[in-house]
C-alpha positions in Angstrom: 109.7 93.5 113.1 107.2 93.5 115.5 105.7 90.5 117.3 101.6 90.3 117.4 100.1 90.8 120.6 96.6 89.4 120.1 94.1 88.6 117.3 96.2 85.7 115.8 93.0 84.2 113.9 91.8 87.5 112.2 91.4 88.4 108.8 94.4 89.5 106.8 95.0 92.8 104.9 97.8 93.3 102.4 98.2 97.2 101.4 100.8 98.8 99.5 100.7 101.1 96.2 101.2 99.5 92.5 104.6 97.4 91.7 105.8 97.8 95.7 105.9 94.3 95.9 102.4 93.6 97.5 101.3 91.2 94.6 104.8 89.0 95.3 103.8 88.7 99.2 100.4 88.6 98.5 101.6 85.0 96.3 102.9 83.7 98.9 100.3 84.0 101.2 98.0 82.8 98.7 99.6 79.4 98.8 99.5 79.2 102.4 97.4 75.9 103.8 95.3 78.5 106.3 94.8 81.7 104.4 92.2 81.8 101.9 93.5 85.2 100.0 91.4 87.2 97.1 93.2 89.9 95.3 92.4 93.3 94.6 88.6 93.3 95.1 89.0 96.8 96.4 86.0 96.4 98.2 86.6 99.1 100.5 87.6 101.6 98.0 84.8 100.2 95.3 81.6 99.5 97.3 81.4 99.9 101.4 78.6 102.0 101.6 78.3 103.1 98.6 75.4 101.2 97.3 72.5 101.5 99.8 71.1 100.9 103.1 71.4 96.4 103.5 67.8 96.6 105.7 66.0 93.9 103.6 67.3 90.9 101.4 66.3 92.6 98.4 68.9 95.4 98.9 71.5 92.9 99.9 71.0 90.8 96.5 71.1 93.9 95.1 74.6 95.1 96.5 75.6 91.3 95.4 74.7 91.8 92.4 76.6 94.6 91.5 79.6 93.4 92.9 79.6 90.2 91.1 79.8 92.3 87.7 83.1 92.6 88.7 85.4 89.8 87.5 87.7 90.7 91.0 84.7 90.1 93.5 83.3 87.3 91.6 85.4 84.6 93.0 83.4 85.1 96.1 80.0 84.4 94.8 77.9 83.0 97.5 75.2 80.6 98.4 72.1 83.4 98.5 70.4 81.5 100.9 72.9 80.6 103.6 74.1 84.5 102.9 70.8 85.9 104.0 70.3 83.7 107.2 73.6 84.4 108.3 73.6 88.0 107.3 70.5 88.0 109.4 72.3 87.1 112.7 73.5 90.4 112.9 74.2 94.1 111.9 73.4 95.0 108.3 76.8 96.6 107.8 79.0 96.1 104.4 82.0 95.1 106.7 79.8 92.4 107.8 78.7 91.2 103.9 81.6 91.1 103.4 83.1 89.0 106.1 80.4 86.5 105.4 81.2 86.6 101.8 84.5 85.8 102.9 83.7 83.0 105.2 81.9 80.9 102.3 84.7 81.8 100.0 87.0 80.4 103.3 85.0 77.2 104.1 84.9 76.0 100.6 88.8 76.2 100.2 89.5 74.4 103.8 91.1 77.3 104.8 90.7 78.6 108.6 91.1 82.7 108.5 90.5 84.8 105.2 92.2 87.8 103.7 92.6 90.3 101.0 94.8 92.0 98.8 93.7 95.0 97.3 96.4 98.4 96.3 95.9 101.2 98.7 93.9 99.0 101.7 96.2 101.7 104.0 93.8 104.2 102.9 91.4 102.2 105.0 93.4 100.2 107.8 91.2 102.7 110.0 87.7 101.2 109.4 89.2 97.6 108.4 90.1 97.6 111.8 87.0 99.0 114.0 85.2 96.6 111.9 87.6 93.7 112.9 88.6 93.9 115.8 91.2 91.1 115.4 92.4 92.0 111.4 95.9 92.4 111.2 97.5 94.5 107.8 100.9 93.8 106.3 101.9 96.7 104.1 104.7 96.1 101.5 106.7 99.3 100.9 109.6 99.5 97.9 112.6 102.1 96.9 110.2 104.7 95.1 113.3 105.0 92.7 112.7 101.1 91.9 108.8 101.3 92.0 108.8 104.3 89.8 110.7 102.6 87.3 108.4 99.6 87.7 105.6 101.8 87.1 107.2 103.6 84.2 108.0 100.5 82.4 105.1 98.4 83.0 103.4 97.0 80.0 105.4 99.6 78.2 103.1 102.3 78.9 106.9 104.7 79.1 104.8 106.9 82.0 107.7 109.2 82.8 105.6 111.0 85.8 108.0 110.7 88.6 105.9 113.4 90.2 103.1 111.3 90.8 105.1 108.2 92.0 106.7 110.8 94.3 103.2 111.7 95.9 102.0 108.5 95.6 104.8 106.8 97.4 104.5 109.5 100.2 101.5 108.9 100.4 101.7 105.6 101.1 104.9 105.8 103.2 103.0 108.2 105.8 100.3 106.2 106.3 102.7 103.4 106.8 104.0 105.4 109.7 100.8 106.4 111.3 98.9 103.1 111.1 102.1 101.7 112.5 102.1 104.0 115.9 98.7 103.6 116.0 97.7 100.3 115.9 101.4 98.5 117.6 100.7 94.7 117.0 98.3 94.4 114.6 100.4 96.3 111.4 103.8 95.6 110.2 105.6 97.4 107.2 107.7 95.6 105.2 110.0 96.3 102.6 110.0 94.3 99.2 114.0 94.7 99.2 114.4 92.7 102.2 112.0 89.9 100.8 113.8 88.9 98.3 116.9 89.4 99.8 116.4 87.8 102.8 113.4 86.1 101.7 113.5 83.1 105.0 113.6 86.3 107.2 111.4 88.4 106.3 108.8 86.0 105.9 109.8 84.6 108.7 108.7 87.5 110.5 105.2 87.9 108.9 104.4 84.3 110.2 105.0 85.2 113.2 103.3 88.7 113.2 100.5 87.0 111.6 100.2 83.9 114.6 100.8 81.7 111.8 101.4 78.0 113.2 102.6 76.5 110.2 105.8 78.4 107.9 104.6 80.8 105.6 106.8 79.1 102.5 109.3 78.9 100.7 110.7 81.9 98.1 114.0 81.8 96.1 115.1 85.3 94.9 115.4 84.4 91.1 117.2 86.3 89.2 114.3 87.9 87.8 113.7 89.7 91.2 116.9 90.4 91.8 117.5 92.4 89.3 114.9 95.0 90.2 116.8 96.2 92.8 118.4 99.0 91.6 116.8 99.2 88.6 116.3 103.1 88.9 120.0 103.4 87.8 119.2 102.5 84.1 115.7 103.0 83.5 115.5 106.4 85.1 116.9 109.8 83.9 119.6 111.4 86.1 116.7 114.3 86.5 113.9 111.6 87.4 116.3 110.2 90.0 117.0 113.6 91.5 113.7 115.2 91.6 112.8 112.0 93.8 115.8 111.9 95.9 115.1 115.7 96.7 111.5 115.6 97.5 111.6 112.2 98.8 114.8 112.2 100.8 113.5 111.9 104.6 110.9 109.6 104.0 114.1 107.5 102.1 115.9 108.0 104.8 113.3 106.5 107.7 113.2 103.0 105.9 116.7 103.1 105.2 117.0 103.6 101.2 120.5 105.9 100.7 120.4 108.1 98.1 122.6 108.2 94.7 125.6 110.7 94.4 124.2 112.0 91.0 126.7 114.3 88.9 124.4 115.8 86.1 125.6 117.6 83.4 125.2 121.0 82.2 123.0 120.3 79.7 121.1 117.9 82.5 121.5 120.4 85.5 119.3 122.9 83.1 116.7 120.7 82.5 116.3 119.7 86.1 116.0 123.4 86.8 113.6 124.2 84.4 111.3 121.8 83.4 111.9 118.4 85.6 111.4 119.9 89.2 108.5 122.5 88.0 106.5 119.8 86.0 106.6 117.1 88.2 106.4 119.1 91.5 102.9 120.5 89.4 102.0 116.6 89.1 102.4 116.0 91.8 100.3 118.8 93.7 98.0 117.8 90.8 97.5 114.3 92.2 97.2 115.2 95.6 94.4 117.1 94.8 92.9 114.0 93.0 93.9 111.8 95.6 91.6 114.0 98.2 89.1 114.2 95.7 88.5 110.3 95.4 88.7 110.1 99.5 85.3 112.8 99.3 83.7 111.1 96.4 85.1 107.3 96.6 86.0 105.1 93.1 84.7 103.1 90.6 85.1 99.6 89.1 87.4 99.8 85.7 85.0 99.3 83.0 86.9 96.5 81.5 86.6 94.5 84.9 82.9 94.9 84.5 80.4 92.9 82.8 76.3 92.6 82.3 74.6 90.5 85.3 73.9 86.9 83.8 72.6 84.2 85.0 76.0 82.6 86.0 76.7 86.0 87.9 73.9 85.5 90.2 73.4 81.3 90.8 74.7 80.1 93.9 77.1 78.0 94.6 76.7 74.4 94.9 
């Protein structure tokens, strides 16, 4: 791992893709005495300039307003007035709200730096870091065999689309790679199989990437977790596991996951041929295509994480 070379009292950024692991680093780091985490407010993906010019304090209550339909951002409602004089300070840029949203959300906890975990922030380490100047991101990266069985199991939603964990994992694993050439010091990758099992090493090594003075805690690797290591081996198909060995195999290779000797049948050697590899290589050029579509045209809240402005959205806190 690689050691920080500046910027030890930044904001913190966790990134990664859905059941990678982010969400069991990102626990940790919530308990830590300095860090003052939110989770998946996806402001960047969800609102950075995307909901008008901040020139006048009726456009910024505005912006607030919006955001605090959403039951994520609403943990960082603010005091409106101290908001507005400090906004006032300086340049009416979202990264700014939101650093100042942060700070309140910071001060109020007794922390001393703030961060945030939100899935996909790597599609953003970019402007996260030209707007601060002294964030560092830790992105959490997983066996896509594993995480697609995660993925396929969770809530048991059965999604059996391993072409669209394939591109999403790729993905994810390139940006890993380019962030991590292009900003030395201030992002380190780390890989969810060697937190839990090496759990005092690997976090080890974010405390110290991070500047962290204090340890970053303590976290046994239960049974529970354990277990998911591997789990690709019973709660894939032999085809599923191919068709992402195969398509997936140097990217495997560069963060050190070895691939299965697989000996299909027949019967399962057909199906490969004919329907896995041409379906999911089609899903997957499928969500590639969405994937550059949301980067043109941005997201949207979830409708069930939305709700009608209230009065409790909008008071300030005391």
């Amino acid at each position: 791992m690689s050691q920080r070379s500046s910027g030890q009292t930044g904001p913190v950024f966790l990134a990664g893709v859905d059941r990678s692991g982010i969400g069991l680093l990102g626990e940790v780091l919530e308990c830590h005495p300095d860090l003052s985490m939110t989770r998946r407010t996806n402001f960047w993906a969800f609102y950075a300039d995307r909901l008008g010019a901040l020139t006048s304090p009726a456009a910024v209550d505005r912006c607030i307003d919006e955001m605090m339909r959403n039951a994520r951002m609403r943990v960082l409602r603010p005091d409106r007035d101290r908001l507005h004089a400090d906004f006032a300070r300086g340049a009416p840029t979202y990264a700014r709200l939101f650093e100042q949203l942060q700070l309140q959300l910071m001060q109020r906890r007794g922390c001393s730096r703030w961060g945030d975990k939100s899935l996909g922030a790597e599609r953003f380490a970019e402007s996260i870091f030209s707007a601060y100047p002294t964030a560092s991101m830790v992105h959490v990266l997983r066996d896509p065999r594993d995480r697609h069985a995660a993925h396929a199991n969770h809530r048991e939603l059965r999604r059996r689309d391993a072409g669209r964990g394939a591109a999403l994992w790729h993905w994810s694993e390139r940006l890993a790679r380019k962030h991590s050439r292009r900003f030395p010091g201030r992002y380190l990758v780390v890989r969810f199989e060697d937190l839990i099992l090496e759990p005092g090493l690997a976090l080890e090594g974010v405390r110290e990437f991070l500047g962290l003075a204090r340890p970053v805690g303590a976290m046994e690797a239960s049974p529970l977790w354990t277990t998911s290591i591997g789990r690709h081996r019973q709660d894939l198909t032999p085809q599923e596991r191919r068709y992402l060995q195969l398509v997936l195999a140097r990217g495997m290779r560069r963060r050190g996951y070895a691939p299965d000797s697989l000996d299909l049948t027949a019967r399962e050697e057909v199906s490969f041929w004919t329907r896995t590899l041409p379906v999911d290589s089609a899903k997957a050029a499928a969500w590639i295509a969405a994937n550059a579509l949301r980067r043109e045209r941005g997201r949207n809240p979830s409708d069930r994480r939305l709700e009608p402005i209230s009065e409790e959205t909008v008071t300030p806190c005391e």
